[in-house]
C-alpha positions in Angstrom: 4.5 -41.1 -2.0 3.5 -41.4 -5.6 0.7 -44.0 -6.2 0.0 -43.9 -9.7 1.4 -42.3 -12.9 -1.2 -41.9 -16.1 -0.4 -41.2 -20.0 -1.9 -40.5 -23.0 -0.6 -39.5 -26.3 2.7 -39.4 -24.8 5.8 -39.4 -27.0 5.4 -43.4 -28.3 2.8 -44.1 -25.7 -0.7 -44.0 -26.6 -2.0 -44.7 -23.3 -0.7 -46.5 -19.9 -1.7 -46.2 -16.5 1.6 -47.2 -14.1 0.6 -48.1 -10.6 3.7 -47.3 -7.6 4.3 -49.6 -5.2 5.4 -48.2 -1.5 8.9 -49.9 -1.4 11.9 -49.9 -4.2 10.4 -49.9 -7.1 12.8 -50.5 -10.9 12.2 -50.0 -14.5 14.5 -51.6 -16.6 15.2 -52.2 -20.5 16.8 -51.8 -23.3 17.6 -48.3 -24.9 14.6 -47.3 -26.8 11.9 -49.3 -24.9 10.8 -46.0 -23.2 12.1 -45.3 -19.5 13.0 -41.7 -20.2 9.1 -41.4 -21.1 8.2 -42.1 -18.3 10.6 -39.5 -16.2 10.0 -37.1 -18.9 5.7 -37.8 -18.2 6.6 -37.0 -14.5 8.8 -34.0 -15.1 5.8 -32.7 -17.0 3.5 -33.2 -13.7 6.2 -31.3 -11.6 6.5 -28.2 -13.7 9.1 -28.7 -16.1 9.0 -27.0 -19.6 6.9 -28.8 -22.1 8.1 -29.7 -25.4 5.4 -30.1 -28.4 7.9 -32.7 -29.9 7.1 -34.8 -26.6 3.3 -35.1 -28.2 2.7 -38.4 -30.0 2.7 -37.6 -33.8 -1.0 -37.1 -35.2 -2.9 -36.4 -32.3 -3.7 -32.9 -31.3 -4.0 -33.5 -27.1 -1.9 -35.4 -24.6 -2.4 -35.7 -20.6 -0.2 -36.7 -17.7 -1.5 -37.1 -14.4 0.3 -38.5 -11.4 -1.6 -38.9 -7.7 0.6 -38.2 -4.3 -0.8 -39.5 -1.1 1.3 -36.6 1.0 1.2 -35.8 4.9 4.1 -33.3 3.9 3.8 -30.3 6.5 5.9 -28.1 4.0 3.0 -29.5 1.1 0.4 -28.5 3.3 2.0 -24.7 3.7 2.4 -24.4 0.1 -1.1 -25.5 -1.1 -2.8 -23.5 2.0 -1.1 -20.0 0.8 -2.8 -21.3 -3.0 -6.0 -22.3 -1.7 -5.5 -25.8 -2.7 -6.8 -28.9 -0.4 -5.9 -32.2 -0.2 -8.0 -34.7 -1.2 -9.6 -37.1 0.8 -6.9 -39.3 2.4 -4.3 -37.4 1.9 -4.5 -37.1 -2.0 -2.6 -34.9 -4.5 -3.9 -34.8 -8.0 -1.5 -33.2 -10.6 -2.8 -32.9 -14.4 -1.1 -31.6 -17.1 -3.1 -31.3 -20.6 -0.6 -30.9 -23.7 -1.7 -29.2 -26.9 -0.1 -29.7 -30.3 0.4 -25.6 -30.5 3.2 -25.7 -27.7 0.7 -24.6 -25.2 -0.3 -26.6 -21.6 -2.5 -26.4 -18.7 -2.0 -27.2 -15.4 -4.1 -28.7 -12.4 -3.8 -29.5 -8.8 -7.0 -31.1 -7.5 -9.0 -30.0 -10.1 -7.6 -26.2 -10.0 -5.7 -24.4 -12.6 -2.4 -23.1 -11.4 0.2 -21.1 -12.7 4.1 -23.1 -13.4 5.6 -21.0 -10.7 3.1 -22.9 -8.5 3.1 -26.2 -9.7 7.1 -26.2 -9.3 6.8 -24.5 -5.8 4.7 -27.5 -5.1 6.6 -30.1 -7.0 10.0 -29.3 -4.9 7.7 -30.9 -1.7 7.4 -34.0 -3.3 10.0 -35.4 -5.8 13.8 -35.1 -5.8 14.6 -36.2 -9.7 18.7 -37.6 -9.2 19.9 -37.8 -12.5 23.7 -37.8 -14.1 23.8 -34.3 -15.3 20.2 -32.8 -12.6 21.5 -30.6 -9.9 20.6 -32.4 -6.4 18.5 -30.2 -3.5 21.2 -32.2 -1.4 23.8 -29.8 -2.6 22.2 -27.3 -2.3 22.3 -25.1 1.1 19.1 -23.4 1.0 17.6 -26.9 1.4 19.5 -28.6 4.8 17.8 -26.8 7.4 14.1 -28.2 5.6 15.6 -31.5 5.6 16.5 -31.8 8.8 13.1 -30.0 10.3 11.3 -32.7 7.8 13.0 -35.6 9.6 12.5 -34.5 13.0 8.3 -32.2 12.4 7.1 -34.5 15.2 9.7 -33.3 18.1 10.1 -29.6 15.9 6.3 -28.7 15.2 5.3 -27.2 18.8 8.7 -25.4 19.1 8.7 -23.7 16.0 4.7 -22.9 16.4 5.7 -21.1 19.6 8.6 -19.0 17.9 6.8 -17.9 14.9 3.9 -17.3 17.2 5.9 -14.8 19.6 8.1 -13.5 16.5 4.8 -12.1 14.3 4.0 -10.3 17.9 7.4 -8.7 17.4 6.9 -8.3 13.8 3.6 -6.3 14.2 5.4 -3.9 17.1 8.2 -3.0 15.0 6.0 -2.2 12.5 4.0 0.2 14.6 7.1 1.5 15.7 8.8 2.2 11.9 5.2 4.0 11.0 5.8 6.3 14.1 9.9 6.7 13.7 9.6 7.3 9.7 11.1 10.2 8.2 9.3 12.9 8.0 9.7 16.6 8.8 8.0 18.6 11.3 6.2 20.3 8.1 4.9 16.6 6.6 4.0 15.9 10.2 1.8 19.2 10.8 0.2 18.7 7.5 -1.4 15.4 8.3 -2.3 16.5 11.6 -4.1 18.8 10.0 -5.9 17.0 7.5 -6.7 14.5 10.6 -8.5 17.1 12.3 -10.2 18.3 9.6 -11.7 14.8 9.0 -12.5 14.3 12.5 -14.3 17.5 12.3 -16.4 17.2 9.4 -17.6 13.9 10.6 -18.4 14.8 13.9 -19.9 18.1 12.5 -22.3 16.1 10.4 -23.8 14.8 13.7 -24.4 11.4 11.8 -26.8 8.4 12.7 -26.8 5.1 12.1 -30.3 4.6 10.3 -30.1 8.0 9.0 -29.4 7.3 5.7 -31.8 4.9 4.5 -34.6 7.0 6.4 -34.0 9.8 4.4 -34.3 8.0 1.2 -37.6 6.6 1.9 -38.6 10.3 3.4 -37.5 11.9 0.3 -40.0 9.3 -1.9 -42.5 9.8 -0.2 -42.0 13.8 -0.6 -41.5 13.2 -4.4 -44.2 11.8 -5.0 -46.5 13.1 -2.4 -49.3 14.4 -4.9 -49.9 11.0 -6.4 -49.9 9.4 -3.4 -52.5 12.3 -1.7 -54.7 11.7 -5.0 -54.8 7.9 -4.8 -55.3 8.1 -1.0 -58.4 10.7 -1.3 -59.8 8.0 -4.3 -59.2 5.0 -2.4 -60.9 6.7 0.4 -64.1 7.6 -1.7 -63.9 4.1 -2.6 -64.2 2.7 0.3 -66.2 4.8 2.8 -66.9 8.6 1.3 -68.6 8.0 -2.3 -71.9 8.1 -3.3 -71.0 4.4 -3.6 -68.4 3.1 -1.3 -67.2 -0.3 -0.1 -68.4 0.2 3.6 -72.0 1.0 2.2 -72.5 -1.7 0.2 -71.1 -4.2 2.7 -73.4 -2.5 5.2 -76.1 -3.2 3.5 -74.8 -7.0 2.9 -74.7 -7.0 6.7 -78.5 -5.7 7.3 -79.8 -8.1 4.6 -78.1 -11.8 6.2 -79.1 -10.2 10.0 -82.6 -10.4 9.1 -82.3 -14.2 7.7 -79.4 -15.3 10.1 -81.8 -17.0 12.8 -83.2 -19.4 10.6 -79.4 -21.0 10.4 -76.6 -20.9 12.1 -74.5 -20.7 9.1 -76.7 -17.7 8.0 -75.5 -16.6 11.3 -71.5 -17.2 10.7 -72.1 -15.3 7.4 -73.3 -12.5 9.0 -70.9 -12.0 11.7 -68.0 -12.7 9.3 -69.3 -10.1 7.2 -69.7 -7.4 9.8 -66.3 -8.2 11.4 -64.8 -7.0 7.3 -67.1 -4.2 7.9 -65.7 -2.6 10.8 -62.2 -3.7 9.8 -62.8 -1.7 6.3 -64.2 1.4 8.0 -60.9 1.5 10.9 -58.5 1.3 7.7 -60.7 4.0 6.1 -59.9 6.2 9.4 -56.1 5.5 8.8 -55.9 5.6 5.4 -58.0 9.4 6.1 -55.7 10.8 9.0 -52.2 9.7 6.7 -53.8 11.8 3.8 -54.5 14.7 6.0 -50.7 14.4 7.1 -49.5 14.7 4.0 -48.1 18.5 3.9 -46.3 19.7 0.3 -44.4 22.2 2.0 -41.5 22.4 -0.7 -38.7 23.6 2.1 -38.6 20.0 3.7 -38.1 18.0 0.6 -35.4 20.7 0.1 -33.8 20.0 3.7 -34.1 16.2 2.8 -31.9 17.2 -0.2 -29.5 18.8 1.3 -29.1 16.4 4.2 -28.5 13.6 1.6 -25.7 15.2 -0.5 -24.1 16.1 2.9 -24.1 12.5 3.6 -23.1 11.2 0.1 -20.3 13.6 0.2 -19.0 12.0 3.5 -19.5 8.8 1.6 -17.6 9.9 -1.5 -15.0 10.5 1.0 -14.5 7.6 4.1 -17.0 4.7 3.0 -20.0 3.5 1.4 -22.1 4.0 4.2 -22.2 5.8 7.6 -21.2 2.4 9.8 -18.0 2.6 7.4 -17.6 6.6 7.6 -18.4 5.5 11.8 -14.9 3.3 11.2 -13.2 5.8 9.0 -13.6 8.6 12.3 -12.7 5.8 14.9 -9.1 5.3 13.0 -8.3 8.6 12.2 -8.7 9.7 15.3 -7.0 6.9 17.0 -4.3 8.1 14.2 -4.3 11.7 15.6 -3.6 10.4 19.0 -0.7 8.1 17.7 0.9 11.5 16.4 0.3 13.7 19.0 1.6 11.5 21.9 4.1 10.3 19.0 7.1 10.3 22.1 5.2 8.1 24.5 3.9 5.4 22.3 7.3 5.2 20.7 9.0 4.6 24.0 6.2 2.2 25.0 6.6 0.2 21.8 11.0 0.1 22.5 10.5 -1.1 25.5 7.6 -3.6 24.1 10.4 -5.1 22.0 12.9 -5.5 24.0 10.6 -7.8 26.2 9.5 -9.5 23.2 13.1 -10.0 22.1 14.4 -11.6 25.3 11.2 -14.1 24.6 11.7 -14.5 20.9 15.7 -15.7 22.2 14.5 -17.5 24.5 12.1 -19.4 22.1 14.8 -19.8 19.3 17.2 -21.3 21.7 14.8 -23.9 22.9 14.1 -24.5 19.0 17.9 -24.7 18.6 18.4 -27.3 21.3 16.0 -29.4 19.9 17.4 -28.8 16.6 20.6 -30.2 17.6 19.1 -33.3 19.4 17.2 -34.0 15.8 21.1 -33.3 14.3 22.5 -36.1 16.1 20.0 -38.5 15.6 20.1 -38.2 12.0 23.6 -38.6 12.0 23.4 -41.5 13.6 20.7 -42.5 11.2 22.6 -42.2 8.2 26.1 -43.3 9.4 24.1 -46.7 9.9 23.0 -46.6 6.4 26.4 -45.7 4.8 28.0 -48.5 7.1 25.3 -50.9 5.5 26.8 -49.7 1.8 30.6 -51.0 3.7 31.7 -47.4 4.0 32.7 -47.7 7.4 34.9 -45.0 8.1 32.8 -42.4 6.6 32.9 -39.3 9.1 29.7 -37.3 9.3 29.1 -34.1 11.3 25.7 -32.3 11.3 26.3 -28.6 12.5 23.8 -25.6 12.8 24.7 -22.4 12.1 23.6 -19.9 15.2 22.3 -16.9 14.3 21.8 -13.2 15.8 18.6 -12.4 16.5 18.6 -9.4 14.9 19.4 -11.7 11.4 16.5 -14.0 12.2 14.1 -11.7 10.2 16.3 -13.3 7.0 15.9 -16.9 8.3 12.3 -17.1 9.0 11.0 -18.5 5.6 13.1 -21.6 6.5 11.1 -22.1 9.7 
C-alpha cells in the first residue's frame, strides 16, 4: 500500500507532499490542473524513463519519493536477492533525484540501484491501468503469481516443501551431468593424471599446519643471527660480565641498605625489593647467556630453510594462500579422483538417487497442485461476487491450471 507521494521541482509543481489513504482514494479536475503529474511523479519512482522536459523550468534538481508499507512475499524475494531490507514496519522507500542533464539516480531504502532493479521491484507493488498501458492481467506470465498471491497463507508451506525437495534433485543431477559429460577416454586420462600428480606433490611435501609461519620466524632469526649474537654478548656484559655491569652495581645497592635495614622496616622492604631485582637480573643474564651460546651460523640451515620455503610458496602459487587452503585443495582433488575412477558406480548411485527424489518431487507438486486448485475456486467465487455486485450477473468465470510434466517443471520453477 502506498502511504505517501513527495515532489519537488516537478513539471509545474514546486513542491507537494500527497498523503494515501487505505481505501478508494480520487483525484479529480480539470485538464491542465496537474493529475498526469502526479502518475507521471509515480512512474518516475517505479522505473519508468525520465524525461528532462518533466523538470520544472530553471531549476537544475528535482526529487520524487513515494513510501510502501509492503508485506508482499514476492517484494520480500526481490529485495533479499538485492540486499535490500525493509524498513521498520514494513517500509519501502523509493527516491528518484532528477538532473537538468537528462541524468537520474535511483534509491531503495537509502541504496542506489540500477533501473532493471527498481522496475523488477516496482512490478510487486503498482499495476498502473491506463487507456493505452498494457495490463499484467493480460498478460500470462503473471496468473499463476496472482493466484499464489491471493492464496500465500494456504500456499507458503506447500511450495517451501517442493522447492525444498526440488534443489535436492537439482544438486544430484548436477553431480550426475559433471560425471556423464562428454568427454573421451583421452580428456578423461589426462585429468586423471594431472589429479594424481597434484595429490602427489602435496602429499610429497609432507606439509604441516604451523609450518609455514615457523619457518619465517626461523629464517629471521638465521638472517640476522650476527646482530642479534652481538647485541646479546653486549647486553650480557651489561648486565652481569663487564667491568661494570647491572648485577654489580645492584649488588652493591643490596650490601649498602642490609647494613641500615634494621633501624626501619621500610629500610628493610627496600632491601629485600632490591635483592629480589638482583636475583631476577642475574637468572635472565643465565638465559639471555645459554640463547647466545645456541646461536650456531652454520650457513647450510638457513639454506634448508630456504629451500623449504620456496617448496611451500610454490604449492601456494599453485592450490591456496596457505597450507590449511593447499590441506582443502588435496581433500577435493582427491575426492575428485575417486569420483572418476569409480565414475560407473557413483553414476548408477546418483540415477537411482533421482528417481527416488522424483517420485517425491511428484508427490510434493501434486499436493501443491490440489491446493492450487482449492485457492482457484475460491477466487472464482471471489470475484463472481464482485462482478455480480457491478450487475453482470451472467458472467461465466472458470479458473484452470495447467498440469505440467515433471520433467518441464525445471521451466516453471521461477513462478513458484
Amino acid at each position: 500500500m502506498i502511504l505517501e507521494l513527495y515532489m519537488k521541482n516537478c513539471a509545474l509543481v514546486e513542491e507537494l507532499r500527497l498523503s494515501i489513504d487505505e481505501n478508494l482514494n480520487i483525484l479529480t479536475g480539470e485538464t491542465g490542473s496537474g493529475k498526469s503529474i502526479i502518475i507521471d511523479a509515480l512512474g518516475l519512482c517505479l522505473g519508468e524513463k525520465y524525461d528532462r522536459s518533466f523538470l520544472r523550468k530553471g531549476t537544475e534538481k528535482g526529487l520524487v519519493e513515494a513510501i510502501f508499507q509492503c508485506q508482499n512475499v514476492n517484494l520480500k524475494q526481490v529485495l533479499n536477492g538485492n540486499d535490500i531490507e525493509l524498513e521498520d514496519d514494513n517500509l519501502l522507500v523509493i527516491t528518484r533525484v532528477i538532473y537538468s542533464d537528462g541524468k537520474s539516480v535511483a534509491r531503495v531504502n537509502g541504496r542506489t540501484v540500477k533501473m532493471s532493479v527498481l522496475k523488477d521491484i516496482s512490478k510487486t507493488l503498482i499495476d498502473v491501468h491506463g487507456q493505452h498501458q498494457t495490463q499484467a492481467l493480460f498478460n500470462k506470465e503473471t496468473h499463476l503469481e496472482f493466484l499464489d498471491l491471493f492464496g500465500e497463507n494456504e500456499l507458503e508451506e506447500f511450495k517451501v516443501d517442493y522447492k525444498e525437495i526440488y534443489s535436492k534433485y537439482s544438486e544430484v543431477k548436477r553431480a550426475l551431468n559433471t560425471l556423464t559429460e562428454n568427454k573421451d577416454d583421452m580428456q578423461i586420462q589426462r585429468e586423471i593424471d594431472l589429479l594424481k600428480f597434484q595429490i602427489n606433490e602435496i602429499e610429497a611435501a609432507n606439509l604441516s599446519k604451523n609450518e609455514y609461519e615457523e619457518l619465517l620466524k626461523q629464517r629471521e632469526v638465521y638472517r640476522n643471527s650476527e646482530k642479534i649474537y652481538s647485541n646479546l654478548n653486549l647486553t650480557y656484559q651489561n648486565l652481569y660480565e663487564g667491568s661494570v655491569n647491572a648485577v654489580d652495581l645492584i649488588g652493591n645497592a643490596v650490601s649498602e641498605l642490609s647494613s641500615i635495614s634494621q633501624y626501619d622496616k621500610a629500610l628493610s622492604d627496600y632491601n629485600n625489593d632490591i635483592e629480589r631485582i638482583m636475583y631476577e637480573l642475574q637468572d635472565i643474564s643465565r638465559d639471555i647467556r645459554n640463547y647466545k651460546d645456541s646461536i650456531d651460523f652454520e650457513p647450510y640451515e638457513l639454506e634448508q630453510i630456504e629451500t623449504r620455503v620456496d617448496e611451500i610458496n610454490n604449492l601456494r602459487r599453485k592450490y591456496g594462500e596457505d597450507i590449511e587452503e593447499i590441506f582443502e585443495y588435496y581433500n577435493k582433488t582427491k575426492a575428485r579422483l575417486d569420483e572418476i575412477l569409480n565414475r560407473d558406480e557413483k553414476v548408477e548411485q546418483l540415477k537411482s538417487e533421482i528417481i527416488k527424489l522424483e517420485k517425491v518431487l511428484a508427490e510434493k507438486a501434486n499436493n501443491l497442485t490440489n491446493e492450487r486448485l482449492k485457492v482457484a475456486s475460491r477466487l472464482e467465487e471471489v470475484l463472481l461476487d464482485e462482478l455480480k455486485s457491478l450487475n453482470m450477473k451472467n458472467v461465466v468465470l472458470k479458473l484452470t491450471l495447467k498440469i505440467v510434466h515433471l520433467l518441464q517443471m525445471e521451466k516453471m520453477i521461477l513462478n513458484l
